[in-house]
One Martini backbone bead per residue (centre of mass of N, CA, C, O) as a GRO file, in nm:
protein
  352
    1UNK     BB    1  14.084   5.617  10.003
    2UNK     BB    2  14.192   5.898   9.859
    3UNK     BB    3  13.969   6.147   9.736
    4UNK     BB    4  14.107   6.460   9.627
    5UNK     BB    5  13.829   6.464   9.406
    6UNK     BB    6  13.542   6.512   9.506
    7UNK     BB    7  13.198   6.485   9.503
    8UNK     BB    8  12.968   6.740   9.581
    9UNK     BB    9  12.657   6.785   9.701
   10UNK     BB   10  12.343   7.001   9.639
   11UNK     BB   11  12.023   7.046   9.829
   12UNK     BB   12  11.842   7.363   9.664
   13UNK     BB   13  11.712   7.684   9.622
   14UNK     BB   14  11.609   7.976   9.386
   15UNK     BB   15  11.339   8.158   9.463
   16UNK     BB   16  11.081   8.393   9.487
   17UNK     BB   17  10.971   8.226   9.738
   18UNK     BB   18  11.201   8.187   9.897
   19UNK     BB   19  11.487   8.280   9.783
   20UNK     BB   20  11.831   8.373   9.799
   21UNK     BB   21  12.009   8.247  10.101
   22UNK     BB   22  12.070   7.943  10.031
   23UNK     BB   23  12.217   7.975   9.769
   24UNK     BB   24  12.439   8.178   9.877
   25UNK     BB   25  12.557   7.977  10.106
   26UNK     BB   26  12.659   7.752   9.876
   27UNK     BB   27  12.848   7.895   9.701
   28UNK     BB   28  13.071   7.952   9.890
   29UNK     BB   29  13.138   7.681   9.943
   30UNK     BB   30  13.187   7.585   9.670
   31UNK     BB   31  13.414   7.788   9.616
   32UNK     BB   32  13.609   7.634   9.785
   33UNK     BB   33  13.619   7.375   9.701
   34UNK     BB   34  13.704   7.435   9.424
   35UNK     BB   35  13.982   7.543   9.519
   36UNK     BB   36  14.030   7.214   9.635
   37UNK     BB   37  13.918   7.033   9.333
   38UNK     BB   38  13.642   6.991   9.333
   39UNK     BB   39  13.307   6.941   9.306
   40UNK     BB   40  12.971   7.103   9.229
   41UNK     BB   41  12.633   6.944   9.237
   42UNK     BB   42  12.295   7.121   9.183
   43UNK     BB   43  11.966   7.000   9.326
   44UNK     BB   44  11.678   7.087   9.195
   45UNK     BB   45  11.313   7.220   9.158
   46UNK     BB   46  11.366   7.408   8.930
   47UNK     BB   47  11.429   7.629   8.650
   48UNK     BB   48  11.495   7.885   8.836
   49UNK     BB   49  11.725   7.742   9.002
   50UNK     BB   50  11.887   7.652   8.754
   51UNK     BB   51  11.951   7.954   8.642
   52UNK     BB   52  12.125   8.045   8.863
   53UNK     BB   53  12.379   7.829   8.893
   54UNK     BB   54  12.451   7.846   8.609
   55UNK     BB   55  12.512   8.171   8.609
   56UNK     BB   56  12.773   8.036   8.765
   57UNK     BB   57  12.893   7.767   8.622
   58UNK     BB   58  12.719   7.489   8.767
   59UNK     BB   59  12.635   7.210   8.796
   60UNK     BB   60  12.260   7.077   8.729
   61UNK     BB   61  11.996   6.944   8.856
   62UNK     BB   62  11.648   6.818   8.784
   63UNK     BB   63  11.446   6.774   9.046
   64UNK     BB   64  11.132   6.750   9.071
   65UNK     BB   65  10.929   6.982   9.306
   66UNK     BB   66  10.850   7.105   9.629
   67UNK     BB   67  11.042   7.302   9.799
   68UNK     BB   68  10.854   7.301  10.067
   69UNK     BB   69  10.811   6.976  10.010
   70UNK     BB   70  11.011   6.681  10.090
   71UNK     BB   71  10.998   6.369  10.014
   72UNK     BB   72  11.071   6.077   9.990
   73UNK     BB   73  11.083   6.076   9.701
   74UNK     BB   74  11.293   6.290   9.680
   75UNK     BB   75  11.512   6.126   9.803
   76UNK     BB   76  11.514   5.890   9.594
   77UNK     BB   77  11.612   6.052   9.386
   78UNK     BB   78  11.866   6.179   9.502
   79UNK     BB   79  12.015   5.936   9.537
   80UNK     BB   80  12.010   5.807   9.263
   81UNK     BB   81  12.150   6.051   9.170
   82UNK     BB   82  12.454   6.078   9.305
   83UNK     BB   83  12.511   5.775   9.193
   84UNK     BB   84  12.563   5.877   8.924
   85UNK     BB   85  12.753   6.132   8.959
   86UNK     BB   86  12.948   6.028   9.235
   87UNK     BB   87  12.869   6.134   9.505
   88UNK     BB   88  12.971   6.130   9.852
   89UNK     BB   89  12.853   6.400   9.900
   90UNK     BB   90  12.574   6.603  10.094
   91UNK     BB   91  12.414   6.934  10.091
   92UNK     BB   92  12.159   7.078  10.302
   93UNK     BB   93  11.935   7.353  10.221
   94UNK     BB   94  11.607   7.351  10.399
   95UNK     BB   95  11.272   7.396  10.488
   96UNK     BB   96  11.167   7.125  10.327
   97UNK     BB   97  11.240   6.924  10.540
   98UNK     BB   98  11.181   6.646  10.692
   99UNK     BB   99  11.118   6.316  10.893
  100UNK     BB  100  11.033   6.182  10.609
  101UNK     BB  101  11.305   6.236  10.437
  102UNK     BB  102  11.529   6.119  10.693
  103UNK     BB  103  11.416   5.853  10.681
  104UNK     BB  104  11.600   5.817  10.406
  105UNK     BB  105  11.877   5.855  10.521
  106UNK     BB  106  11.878   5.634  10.702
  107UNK     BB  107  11.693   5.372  10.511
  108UNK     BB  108  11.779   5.476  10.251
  109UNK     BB  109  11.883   5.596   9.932
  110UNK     BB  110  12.091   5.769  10.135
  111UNK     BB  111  12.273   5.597  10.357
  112UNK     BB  112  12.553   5.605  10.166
  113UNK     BB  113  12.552   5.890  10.245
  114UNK     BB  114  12.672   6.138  10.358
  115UNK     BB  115  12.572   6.430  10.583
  116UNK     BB  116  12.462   6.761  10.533
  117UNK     BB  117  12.333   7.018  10.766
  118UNK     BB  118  12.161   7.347  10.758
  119UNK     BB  119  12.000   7.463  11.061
  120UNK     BB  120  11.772   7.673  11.169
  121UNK     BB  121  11.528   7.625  11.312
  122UNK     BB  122  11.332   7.580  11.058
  123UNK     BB  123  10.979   7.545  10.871
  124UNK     BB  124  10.745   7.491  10.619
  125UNK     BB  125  10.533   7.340  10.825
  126UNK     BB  126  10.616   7.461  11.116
  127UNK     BB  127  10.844   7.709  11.155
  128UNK     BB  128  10.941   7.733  11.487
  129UNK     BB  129  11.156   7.577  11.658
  130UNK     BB  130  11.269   7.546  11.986
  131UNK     BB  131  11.428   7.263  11.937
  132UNK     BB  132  11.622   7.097  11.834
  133UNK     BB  133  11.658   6.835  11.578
  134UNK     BB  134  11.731   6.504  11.529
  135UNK     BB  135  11.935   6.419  11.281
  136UNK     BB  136  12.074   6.183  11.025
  137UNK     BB  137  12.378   6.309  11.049
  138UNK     BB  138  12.725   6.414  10.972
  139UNK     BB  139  12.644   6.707  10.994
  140UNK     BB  140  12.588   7.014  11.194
  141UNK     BB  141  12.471   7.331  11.101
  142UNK     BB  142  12.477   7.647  11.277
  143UNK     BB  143  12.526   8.033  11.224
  144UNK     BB  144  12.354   8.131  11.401
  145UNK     BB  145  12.358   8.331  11.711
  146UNK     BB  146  12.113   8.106  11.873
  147UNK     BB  147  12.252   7.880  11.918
  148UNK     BB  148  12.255   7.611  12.118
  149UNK     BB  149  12.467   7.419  12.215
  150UNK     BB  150  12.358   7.258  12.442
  151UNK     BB  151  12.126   7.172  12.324
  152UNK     BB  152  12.257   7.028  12.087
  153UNK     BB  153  12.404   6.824  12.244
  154UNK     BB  154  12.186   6.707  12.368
  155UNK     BB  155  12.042   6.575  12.092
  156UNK     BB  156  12.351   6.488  12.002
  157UNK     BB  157  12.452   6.251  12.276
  158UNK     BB  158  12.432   5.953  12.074
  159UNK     BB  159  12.647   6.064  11.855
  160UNK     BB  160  12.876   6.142  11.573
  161UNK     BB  161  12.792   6.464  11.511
  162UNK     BB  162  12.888   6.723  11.381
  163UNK     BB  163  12.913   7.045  11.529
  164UNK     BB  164  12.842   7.366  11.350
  165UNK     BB  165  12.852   7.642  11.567
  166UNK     BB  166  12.811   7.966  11.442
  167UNK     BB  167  12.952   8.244  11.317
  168UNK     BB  168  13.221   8.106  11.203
  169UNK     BB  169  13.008   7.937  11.003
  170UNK     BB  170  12.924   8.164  10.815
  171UNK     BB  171  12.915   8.133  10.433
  172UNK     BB  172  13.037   8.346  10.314
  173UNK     BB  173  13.188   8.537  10.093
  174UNK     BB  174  13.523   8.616   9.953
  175UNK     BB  175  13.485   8.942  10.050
  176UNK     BB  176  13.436   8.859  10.394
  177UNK     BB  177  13.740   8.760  10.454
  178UNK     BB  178  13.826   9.081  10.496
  179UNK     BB  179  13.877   9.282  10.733
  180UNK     BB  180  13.829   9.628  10.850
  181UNK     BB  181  14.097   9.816  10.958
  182UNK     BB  182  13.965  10.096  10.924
  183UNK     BB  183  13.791  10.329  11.101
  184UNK     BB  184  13.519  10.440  11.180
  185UNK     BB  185  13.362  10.730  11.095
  186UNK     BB  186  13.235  10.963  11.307
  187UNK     BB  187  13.072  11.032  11.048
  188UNK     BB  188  12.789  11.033  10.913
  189UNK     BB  189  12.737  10.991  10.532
  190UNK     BB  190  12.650  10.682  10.500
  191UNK     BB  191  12.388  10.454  10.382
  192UNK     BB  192  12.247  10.132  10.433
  193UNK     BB  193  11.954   9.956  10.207
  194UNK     BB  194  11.857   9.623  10.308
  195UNK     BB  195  11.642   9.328  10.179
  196UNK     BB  196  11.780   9.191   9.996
  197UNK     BB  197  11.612   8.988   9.705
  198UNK     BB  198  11.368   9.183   9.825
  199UNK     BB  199  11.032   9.381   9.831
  200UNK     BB  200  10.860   9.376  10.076
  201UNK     BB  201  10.588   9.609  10.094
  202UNK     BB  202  10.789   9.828  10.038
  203UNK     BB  203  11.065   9.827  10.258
  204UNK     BB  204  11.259  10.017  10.097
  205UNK     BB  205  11.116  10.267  10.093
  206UNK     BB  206  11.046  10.331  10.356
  207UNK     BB  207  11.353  10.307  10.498
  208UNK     BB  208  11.433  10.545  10.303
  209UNK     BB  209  11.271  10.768  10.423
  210UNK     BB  210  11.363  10.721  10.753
  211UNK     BB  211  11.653  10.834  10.665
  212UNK     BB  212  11.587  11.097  10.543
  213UNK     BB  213  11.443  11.175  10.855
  214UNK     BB  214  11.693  11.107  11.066
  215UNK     BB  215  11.919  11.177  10.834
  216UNK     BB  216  12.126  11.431  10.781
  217UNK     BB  217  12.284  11.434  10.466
  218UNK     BB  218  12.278  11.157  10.412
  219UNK     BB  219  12.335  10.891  10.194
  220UNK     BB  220  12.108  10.637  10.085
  221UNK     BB  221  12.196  10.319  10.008
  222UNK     BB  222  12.023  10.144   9.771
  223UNK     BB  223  11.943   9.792   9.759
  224UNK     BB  224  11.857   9.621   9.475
  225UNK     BB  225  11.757   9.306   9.410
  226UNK     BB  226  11.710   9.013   9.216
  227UNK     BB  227  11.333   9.033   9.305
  228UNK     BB  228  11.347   9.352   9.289
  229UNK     BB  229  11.182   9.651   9.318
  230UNK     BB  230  11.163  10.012   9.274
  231UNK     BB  231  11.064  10.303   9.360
  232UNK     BB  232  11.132  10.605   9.256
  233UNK     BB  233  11.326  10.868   9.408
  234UNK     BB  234  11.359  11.205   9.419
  235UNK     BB  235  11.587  11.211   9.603
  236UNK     BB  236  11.966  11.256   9.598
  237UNK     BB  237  12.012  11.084   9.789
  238UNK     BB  238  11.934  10.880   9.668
  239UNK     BB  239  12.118  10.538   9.564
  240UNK     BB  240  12.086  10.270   9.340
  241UNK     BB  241  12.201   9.931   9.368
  242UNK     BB  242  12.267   9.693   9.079
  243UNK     BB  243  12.521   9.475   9.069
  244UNK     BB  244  12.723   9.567   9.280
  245UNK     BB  245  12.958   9.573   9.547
  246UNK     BB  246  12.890   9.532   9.840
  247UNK     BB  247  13.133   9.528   9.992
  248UNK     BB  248  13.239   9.799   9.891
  249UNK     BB  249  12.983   9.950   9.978
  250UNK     BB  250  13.010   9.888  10.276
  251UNK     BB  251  13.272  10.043  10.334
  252UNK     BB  252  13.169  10.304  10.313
  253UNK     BB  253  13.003  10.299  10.527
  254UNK     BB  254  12.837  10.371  10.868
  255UNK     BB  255  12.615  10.193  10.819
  256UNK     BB  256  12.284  10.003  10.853
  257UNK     BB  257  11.984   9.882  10.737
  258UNK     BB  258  11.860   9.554  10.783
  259UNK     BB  259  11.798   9.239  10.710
  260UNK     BB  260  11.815   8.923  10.947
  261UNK     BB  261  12.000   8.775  10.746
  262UNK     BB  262  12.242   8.791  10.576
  263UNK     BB  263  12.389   8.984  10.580
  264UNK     BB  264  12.428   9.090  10.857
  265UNK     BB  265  12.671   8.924  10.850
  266UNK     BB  266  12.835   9.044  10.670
  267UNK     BB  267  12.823   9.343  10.832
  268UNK     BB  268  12.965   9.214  11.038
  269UNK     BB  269  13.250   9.118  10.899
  270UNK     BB  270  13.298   9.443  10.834
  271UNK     BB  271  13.191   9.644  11.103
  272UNK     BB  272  12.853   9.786  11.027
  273UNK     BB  273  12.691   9.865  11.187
  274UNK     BB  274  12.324   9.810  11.278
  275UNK     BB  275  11.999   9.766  11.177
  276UNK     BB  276  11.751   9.505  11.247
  277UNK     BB  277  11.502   9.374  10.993
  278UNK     BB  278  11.236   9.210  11.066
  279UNK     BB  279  11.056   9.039  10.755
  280UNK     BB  280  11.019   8.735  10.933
  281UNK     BB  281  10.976   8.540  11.140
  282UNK     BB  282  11.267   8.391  11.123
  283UNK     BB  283  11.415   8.686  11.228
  284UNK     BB  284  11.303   8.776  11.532
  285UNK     BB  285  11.519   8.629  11.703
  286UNK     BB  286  11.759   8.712  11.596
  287UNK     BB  287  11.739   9.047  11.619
  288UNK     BB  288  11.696   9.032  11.919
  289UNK     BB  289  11.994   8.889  11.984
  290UNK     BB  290  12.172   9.143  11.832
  291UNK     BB  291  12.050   9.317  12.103
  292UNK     BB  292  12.140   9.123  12.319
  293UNK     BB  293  12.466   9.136  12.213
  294UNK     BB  294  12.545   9.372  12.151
  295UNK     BB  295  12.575   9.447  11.827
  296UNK     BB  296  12.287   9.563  11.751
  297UNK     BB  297  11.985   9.675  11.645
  298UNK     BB  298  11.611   9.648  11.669
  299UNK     BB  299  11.339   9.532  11.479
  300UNK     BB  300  10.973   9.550  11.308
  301UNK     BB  301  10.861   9.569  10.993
  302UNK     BB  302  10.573   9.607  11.227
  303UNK     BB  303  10.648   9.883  11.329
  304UNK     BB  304  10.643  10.179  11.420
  305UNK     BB  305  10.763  10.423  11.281
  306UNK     BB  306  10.880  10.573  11.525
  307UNK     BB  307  11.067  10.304  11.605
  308UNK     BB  308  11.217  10.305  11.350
  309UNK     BB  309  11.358  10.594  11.384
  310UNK     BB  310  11.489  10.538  11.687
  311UNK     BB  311  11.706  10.352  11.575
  312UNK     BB  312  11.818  10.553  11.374
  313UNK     BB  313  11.903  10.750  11.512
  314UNK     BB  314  12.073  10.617  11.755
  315UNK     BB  315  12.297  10.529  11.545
  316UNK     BB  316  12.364  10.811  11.408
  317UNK     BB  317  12.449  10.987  11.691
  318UNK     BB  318  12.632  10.737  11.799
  319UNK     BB  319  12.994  10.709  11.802
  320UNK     BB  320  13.010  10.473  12.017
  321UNK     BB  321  12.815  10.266  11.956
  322UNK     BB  322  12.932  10.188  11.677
  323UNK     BB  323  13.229  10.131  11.800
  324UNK     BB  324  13.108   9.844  11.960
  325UNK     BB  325  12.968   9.720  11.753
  326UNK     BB  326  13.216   9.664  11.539
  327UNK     BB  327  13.405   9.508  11.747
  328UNK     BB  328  13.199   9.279  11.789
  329UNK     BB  329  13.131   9.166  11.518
  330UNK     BB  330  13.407   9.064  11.435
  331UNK     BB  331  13.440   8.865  11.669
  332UNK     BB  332  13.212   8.665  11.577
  333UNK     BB  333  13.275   8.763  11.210
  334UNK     BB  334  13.540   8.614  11.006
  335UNK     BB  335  13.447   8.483  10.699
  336UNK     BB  336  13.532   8.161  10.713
  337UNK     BB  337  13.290   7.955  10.748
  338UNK     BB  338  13.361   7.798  10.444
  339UNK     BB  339  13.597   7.690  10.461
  340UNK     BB  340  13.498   7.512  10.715
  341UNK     BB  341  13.372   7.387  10.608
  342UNK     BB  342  13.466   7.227  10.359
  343UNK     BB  343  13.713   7.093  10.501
  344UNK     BB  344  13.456   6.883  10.644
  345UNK     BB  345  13.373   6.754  10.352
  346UNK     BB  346  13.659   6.663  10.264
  347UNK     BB  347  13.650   6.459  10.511
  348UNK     BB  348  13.376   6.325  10.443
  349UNK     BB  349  13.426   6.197  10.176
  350UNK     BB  350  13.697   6.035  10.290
  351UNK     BB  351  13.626   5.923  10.593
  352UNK     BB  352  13.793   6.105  10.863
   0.00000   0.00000   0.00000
């Protein structure tokens, strides 16, 4: 029988020490399923992230747990929570679950629940994984440009999981599923500088004012996140925007300099030129993939000054490599990945 309005669970956190951008391309898929009839309830460990979900108006539930390292027990309360809630069907999106978790999905109290799994390819016990992990999953995520088909093919070769890989599969906010029609300006004029929802070592101070250094008469709009502070700077041409429309904001520019997480994804589809900068372990790969894919440039934010100088100077003075970049990236990410996922829970919750 098929339910039309199915409940569909995420096991998720968002806090000062994780960050929010596992958060935020679940809010993602939620809105979309909402728009579906469905309804999304999620499972955190911890009132910080509780506080996030409830914020945006999402029925929310506290696990109490240590968001980087999910145990059998934490499955087996999830598991609990679920069956009292009515939900069929789980979207995990975590670097703490590990393969003592996964035992409870295959063997435990999550069994008889489907389950979708957003893989990084990264944990925080072990760090970066060189190869997909095969985990007892009815959905297997990973929207990363390094995602590698093959490698992934290769790992779930004996089972029936379906594999949803590559940036059309980007959960991106509905701001970002119309592409950017109009040409960009051949003179960069304004500039984009985001560092996600934080800013590690005052690197968006330092960011700004490389761009003050590099790009003559550009304004410089800096992205201030929701768990981030900003020592405010003299230059008029500096401009601190937040909780602004992001997606607005980055209309506007004709480049940015963004860290490799999702931002970057956004900035891709809708066409932003981009230097990527890799300010966490887990962003190297990625920032590197996006320069050797000719998306756009990379460095890492403990390159030396003159190099991260030259990167920025190099994307602002070639407006035909702009103009390359930009239409590489929209077509690797057109903003509806939400909503293919989205679709593929509300079959896996009917069991079609």
């Amino acid at each position: 029988m098929i339910d039309h309005n199915p409940i569909i669970g995420f096991r998720v956190d968002a806090t000062s020490k994780i960050g929010a951008g596992h958060a935020m391309r679940c809010l993602s898929i939620a809105r979309s399923l909402s728009a579906r009839g469905s309804k999304a309830i999620f499972f955190v460990s911890c009132d910080e992230s509780a506080a996030f979900f409830k914020s945006e108006n999402y029925e929310c539930r506290i696990l109490p747990a240590d968001e980087t390292c999910l145990t059998v027990r934490d499955a087996r309360n999830l598991g609990t929570a679920l069956k009292e809630c009515g939900a069929s069907c789980l979207l995990i999106d975590s670097y703490g679950v590990d393969g003592g978790f996964f035992d409870a999905v295959e063997n435990g109290s999550l069994a008889e629940i489907h389950i979708a799994y957003i893989d990084d390819m990264y944990s925080y016990a072990q760090g970066i994984i060189k190869l997909p992990l095969k985990r007892p999953v009815d959905i297997l995520i990973n929207c990363d440009i390094i995602a590698n088909e093959d490698q992934y093919r290769f790992a779930y070769h004996d089972c029936n999981t379906q594999l949803m890989l590559g940036p059309l599969y980007a959960p991106l906010r509905e701001e970002f599923s119309t592409q950017r029609k109009e040409p960009l300006k051949k003179s960069v004029t304004d500039i984009l500088v985001t560092t996600g929802s934080t800013n590690p070592s005052n690197l968006l101070e330092r960011l700004s004012n490389l761009c003050l250094e590099s790009c003559q008469d550009a304004i410089i709009h800096v992205v201030v996140g929701p768990k981030a502070k900003f020592k405010q700077m003299e230059s008029s041409r500096v401009v601190l925007h937040e909780g602004d429309s992001i997606s607005d904001l980055m209309r506007r520019c004709q480049m940015a300099v963004s860290s490799a997480g999702v931002t970057l994804l956004e900035l891709a589809a809708l066409g932003i030129p981009t230097v990527a900068v890799s300010i966490v372990e887990n962003q190297r790969q990625v920032a590197q993939a996006f320069e050797d894919m000719e998306l756009g440039l990379s460095c890492c934010a403990t390159d030396e000054r003159q190099s991260i100088i030259s990167s920025i100077n190099r994307l602002f003075i070639d407006a035909n490599l702009r103009d390359s970049f930009s239409s590489r990236c929209m077509k690797m990410v057109d903003g509806k990945g939400a909503d293919r996922i989205a679709a593929a829970l509300l079959d896996l919750a009917n069991d079609r």
